[in-house]
C-alpha positions as CSV (number, residue, x, y, z in Angstrom):
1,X,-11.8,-33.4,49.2
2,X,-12.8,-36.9,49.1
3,X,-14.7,-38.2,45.4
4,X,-18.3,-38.8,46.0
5,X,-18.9,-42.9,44.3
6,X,-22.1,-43.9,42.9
7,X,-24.5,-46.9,43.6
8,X,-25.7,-48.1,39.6
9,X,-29.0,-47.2,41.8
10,X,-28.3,-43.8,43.1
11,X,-27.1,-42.7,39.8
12,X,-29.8,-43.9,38.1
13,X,-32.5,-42.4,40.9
14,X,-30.4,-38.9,40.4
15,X,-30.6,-39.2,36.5
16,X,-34.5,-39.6,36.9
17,X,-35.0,-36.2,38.7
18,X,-35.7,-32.9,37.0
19,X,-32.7,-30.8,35.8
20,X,-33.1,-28.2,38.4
21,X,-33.8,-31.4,41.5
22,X,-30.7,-32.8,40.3
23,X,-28.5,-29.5,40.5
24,X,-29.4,-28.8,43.6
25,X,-28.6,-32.2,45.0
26,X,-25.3,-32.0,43.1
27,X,-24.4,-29.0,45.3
28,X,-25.3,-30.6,48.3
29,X,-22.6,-33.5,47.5
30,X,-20.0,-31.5,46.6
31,X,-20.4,-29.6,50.4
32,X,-20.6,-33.5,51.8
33,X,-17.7,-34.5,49.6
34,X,-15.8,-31.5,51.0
35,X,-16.5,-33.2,54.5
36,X,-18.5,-36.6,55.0
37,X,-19.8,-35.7,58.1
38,X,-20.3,-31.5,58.0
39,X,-22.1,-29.7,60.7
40,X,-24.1,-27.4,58.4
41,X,-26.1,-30.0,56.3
42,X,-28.8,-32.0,57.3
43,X,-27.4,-35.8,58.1
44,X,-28.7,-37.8,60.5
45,X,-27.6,-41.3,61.2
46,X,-30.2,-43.7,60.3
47,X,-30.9,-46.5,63.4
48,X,-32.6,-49.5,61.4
49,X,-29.8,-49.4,58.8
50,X,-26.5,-50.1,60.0
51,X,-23.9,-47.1,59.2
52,X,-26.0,-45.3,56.3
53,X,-26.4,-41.9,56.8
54,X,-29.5,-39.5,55.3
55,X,-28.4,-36.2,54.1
56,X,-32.0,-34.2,53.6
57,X,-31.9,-32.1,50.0
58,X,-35.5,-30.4,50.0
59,X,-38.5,-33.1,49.7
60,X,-35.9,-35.6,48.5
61,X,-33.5,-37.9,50.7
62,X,-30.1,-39.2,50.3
63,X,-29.2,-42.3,51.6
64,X,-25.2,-42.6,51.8
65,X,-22.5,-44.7,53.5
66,X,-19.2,-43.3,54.3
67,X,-16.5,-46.4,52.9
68,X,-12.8,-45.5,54.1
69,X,-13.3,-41.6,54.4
70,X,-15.6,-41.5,50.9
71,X,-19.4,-41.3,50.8
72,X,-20.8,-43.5,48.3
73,X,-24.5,-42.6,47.6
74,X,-26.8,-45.9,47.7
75,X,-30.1,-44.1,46.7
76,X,-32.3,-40.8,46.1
77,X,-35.6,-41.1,47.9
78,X,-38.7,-38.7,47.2
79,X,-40.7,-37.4,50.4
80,X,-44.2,-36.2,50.0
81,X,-45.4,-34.0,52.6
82,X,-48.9,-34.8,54.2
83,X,-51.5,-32.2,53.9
84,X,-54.7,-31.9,55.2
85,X,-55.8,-34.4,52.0
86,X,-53.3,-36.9,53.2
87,X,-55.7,-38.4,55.4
C-alpha cells in the first residue's frame, strides 16, 4: 500500500471542505493508495496537463500525480452541476 503525499494546496483545499465531504474523499484515497491506478474508481488521465490524473469523489475533483509508484494529491476542485438556471 503506497502513502498518499500531500500538496500544502491540496491539504489545505481538503481541510476547507465539510466534515462529512472530507470523509468521503478520505476513503476514496485510501482505495487509490491501495492501487494508484484501480479499475473501480473514477480516474481519468487529464490531456492538457501532462501526467495528472483526476479521480472523481461526488461533485468534487481530485487532481493527483503518481511520483515513483505514490500519488501525491495537487488539489481538491469543486464542480457545480448546470441546471436549467445555469443558463
Amino acid at each position: 500500500m503506497a502513502r498518499i503525499e500531500w500538496t500544502r494546496i491540496g491539504l489545505k483545499d481538503l481541510l476547507k471542505l465539510p466534515p462529512k465531504a472530507q470523509a468521503t474523499i478520505a476513503d476514496k484515497l485510501d482505495e487509490l493508495a491501495a492501487e494508484p491506478s484501480p479499475a473501480n474508481l473514477d480516474v481519468s488521465k487529464l490531456t492538457d496537463r501532462g501526467d495528472e490524473y483526476r479521480l472523481r469523489v461526488g461533485e468534487y475533483r481530485v487532481i493527483y500525480k503518481v511520483i515513483e509508484g505514490k500519488p501525491r494529491i495537487l488539489q481538491i476542485q469543486r464542480v457545480l452541476r448546470r441546471t436549467s438556471r445555469t443558463y
